[in-house]
Every structure is written in structure tokens, then in C-alpha cells.
C-alpha positions as CSV (number, residue, x, y, z in Angstrom):
1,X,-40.2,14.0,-19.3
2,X,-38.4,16.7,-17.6
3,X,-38.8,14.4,-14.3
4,X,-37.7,11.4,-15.7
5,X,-33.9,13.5,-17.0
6,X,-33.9,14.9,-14.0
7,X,-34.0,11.4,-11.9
8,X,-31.7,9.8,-14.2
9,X,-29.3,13.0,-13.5
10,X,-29.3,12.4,-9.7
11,X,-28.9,8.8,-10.3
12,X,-25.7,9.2,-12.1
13,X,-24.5,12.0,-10.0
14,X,-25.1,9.7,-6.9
15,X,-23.2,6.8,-8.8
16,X,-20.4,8.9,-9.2
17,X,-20.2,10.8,-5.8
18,X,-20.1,7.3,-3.8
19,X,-17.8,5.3,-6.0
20,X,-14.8,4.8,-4.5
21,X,-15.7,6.1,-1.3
22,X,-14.2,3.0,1.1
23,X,-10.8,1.6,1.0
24,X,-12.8,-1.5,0.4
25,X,-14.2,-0.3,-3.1
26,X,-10.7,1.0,-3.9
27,X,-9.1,-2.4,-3.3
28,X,-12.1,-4.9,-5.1
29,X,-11.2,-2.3,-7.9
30,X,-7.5,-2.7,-8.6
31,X,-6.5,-6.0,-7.3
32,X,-7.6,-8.9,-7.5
33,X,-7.2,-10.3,-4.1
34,X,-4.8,-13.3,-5.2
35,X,-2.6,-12.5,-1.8
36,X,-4.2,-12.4,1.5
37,X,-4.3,-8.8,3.3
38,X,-2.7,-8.6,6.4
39,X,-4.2,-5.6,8.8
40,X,-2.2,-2.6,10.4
41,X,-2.9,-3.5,13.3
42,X,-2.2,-7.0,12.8
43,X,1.3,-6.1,11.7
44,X,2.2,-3.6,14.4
45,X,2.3,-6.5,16.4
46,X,4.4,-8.8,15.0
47,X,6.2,-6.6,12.9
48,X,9.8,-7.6,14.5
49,X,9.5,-11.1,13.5
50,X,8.6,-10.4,9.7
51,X,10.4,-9.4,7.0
52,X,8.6,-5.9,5.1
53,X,9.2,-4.7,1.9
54,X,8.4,-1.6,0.3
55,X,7.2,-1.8,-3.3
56,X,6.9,1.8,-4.0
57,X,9.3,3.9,-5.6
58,X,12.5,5.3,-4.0
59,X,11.8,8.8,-3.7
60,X,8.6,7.3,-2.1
61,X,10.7,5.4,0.6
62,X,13.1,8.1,1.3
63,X,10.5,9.9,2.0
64,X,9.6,7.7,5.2
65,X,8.7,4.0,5.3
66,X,7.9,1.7,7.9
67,X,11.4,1.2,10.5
68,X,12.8,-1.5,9.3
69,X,10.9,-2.1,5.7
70,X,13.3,-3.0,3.5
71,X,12.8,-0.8,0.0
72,X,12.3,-3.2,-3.8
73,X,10.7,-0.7,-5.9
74,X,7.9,-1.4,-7.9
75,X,8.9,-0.3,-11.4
76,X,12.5,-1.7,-11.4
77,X,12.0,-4.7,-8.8
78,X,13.8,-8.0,-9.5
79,X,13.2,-11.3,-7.9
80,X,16.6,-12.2,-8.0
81,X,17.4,-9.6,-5.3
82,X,15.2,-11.4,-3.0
83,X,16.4,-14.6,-4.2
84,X,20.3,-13.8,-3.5
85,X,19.3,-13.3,0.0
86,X,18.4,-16.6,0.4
87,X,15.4,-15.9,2.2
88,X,13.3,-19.3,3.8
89,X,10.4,-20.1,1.6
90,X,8.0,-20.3,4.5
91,X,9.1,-16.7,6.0
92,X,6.8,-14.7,7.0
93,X,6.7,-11.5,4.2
94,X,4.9,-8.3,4.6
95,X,4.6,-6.2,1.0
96,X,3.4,-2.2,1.5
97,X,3.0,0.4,-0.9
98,X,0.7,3.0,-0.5
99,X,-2.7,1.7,-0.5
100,X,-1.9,-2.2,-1.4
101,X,-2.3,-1.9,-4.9
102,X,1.6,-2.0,-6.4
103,X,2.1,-4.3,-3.3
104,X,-0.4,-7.0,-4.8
105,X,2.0,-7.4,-7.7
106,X,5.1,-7.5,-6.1
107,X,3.6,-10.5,-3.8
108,X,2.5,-12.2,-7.3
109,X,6.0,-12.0,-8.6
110,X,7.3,-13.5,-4.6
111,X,4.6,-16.1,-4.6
112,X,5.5,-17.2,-7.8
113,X,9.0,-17.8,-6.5
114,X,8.2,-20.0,-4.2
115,X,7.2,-17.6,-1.0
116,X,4.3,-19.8,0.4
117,X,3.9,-16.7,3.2
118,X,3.3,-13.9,1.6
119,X,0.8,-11.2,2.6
120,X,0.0,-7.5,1.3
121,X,-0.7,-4.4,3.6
122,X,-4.3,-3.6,4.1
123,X,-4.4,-0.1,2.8
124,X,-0.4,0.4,2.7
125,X,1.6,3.0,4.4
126,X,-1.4,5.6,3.9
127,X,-3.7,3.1,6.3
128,X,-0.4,2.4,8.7
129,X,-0.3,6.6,9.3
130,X,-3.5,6.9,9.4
131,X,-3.7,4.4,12.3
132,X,-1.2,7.4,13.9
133,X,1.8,4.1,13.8
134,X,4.8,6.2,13.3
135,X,7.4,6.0,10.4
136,X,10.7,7.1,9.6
137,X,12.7,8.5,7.0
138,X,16.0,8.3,5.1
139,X,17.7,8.7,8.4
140,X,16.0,6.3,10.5
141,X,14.1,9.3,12.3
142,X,10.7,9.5,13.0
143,X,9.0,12.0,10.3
144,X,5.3,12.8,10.0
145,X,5.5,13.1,6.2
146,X,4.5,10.4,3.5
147,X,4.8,10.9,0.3
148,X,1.6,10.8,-1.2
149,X,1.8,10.3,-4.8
150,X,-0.2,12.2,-6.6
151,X,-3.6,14.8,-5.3
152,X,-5.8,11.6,-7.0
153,X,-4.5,9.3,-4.3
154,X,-3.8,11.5,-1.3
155,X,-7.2,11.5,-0.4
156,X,-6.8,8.1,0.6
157,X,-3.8,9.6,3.4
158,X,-6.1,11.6,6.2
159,X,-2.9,12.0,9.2
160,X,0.6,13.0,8.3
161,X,2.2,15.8,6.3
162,X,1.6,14.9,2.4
163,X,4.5,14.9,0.3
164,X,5.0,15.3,-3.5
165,X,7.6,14.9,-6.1
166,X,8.9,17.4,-8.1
């Protein structure tokens, strides 16, 4: 008997320790794949020719962001901002947050508007540094720091200086 507790023990225990332990498993967990990924390294190349929005919050993008990203929030973002800038329908849109799970809903909200070319970040500005691709701050200069959100998710960010909120 004292076998069979113990076995069920290390099966739990072993459950626990490898949940979660891929980007992969993070992702199937928290979105539900209605947008296509787009890779890092995919969007480092054509990254000039696309239009990238940040869906994370604005301490978040002051922080750093991608050059160019162009910040919407997550908790206050509007579809009509995007709207009034009469953006093409069949542009090309890149959405990032930190891993690519707040940037799965912003891309619902654009496909839902119409935006037949929407994609979300693989992994999100944590997978973009982590790739050592550089980003900048409120200043447009190149920073090494991300803010990382909380200690739950900053695991996820392995290069860079993690930031936090006060």
C-alpha cells in the first residue's frame, strides 16, 4: 500500500513539475489558436513592411517595445482607433504582447473588423528578446529591459534586464 501512495505521489509530482514547461503548452493553454502565429524570426524580416501593435499595457510599452510597434493597450483598446486610421483591410498586422496571449484577443477584436491579415507574435516580446532582436524604449533608444509582468510570467523572459511595476 505504501508503494502504491508513493507511485501515485511521484506521478502527481511529475504532472505538475512538467506542465507548462514549453512555450507550446503555455500557448494550447490560453489561446485558442483562432489567429495564425507569425515567428520572430519571421517578423524580423519583414518587419518594415507591416504594421505592429502592442497589446500590452502602457507602462509595459514604455518600458521598451519593438522600434516602430505602435502601442493599443489591452485593457482600454478600442477598434475605432484602428478604424480612424483607415488602415487597408488586407494590410499586413503584426499583434505582440508578452507571450501572445493578450495579443490573441486583440487580433479577435481586428479580425472581427474586417482585417483579413492579421497574425499574433509567437511568444511576444519575451520570445523577440530572447532571440537577442533588440528593442527600444520611450525614447526610441535601444534598452535591454522588458518589463516582465509579474515573477509567474518572467520565467518565460530568459535575456534582457526584467522589469516590474510598482
Amino acid at each position: 500500500m505504501k508503494i502504491k501512495i508513493s507511485y501515485i505521489f511521484f506521478l502527481v509530482i511529475t504532472h505538475f513539475s512538467v506542465a507548462q514547461n514549453s512555450l507550446d503548452e503555455l500557448l494550447d493553454r490560453y489561446n485558442s489558436e483562432s489567429i495564425p502565429y507569425i515567428s520572430v524570426t519571421a517578423l524580423k524580416d519583414i518587419q518594415d513592411q507591416v504594421l505592429v501593435l502592442d497589446a500590452r499595457e502602457k507602462v509595459e510599452f514604455d518600458v521598451s517595445h519593438l522600434k516602430n510597434a505602435q502601442f493599443v493597450g489591452y485593457d482600454h483598446f478600442q477598434i475605432a482607433s484602428i478604424l480612424k486610421q483607415n488602415i487597408p483591410k488586407n494590410d499586413t498586422i503584426v499583434v505582440y504582447c508578452s507571450l501572445g496571449v493578450r495579443s490573441e484577443d486583440i487580433s479577435e477584436k481586428l479580425k472581427n473588423a474586417g482585417y483579413i491579415n492579421v497574425y499574433n507574435l509567437y511568444g511576444g516580446i519575451f520570445e523577440w528578446k530572447n532571440k537577442d532582436y533588440t528593442v527600444v524604449n520611450s525614447e526610441g533608444k535601444i534598452t535591454e529591459n522588458v518589463h516582465a509582468c509579474s515573477k509567474h510570467w518572467a520565467k518565460w523572459l530568459l535575456k534582457g534586464k526584467k522589469v516590474y511595476s510598482n
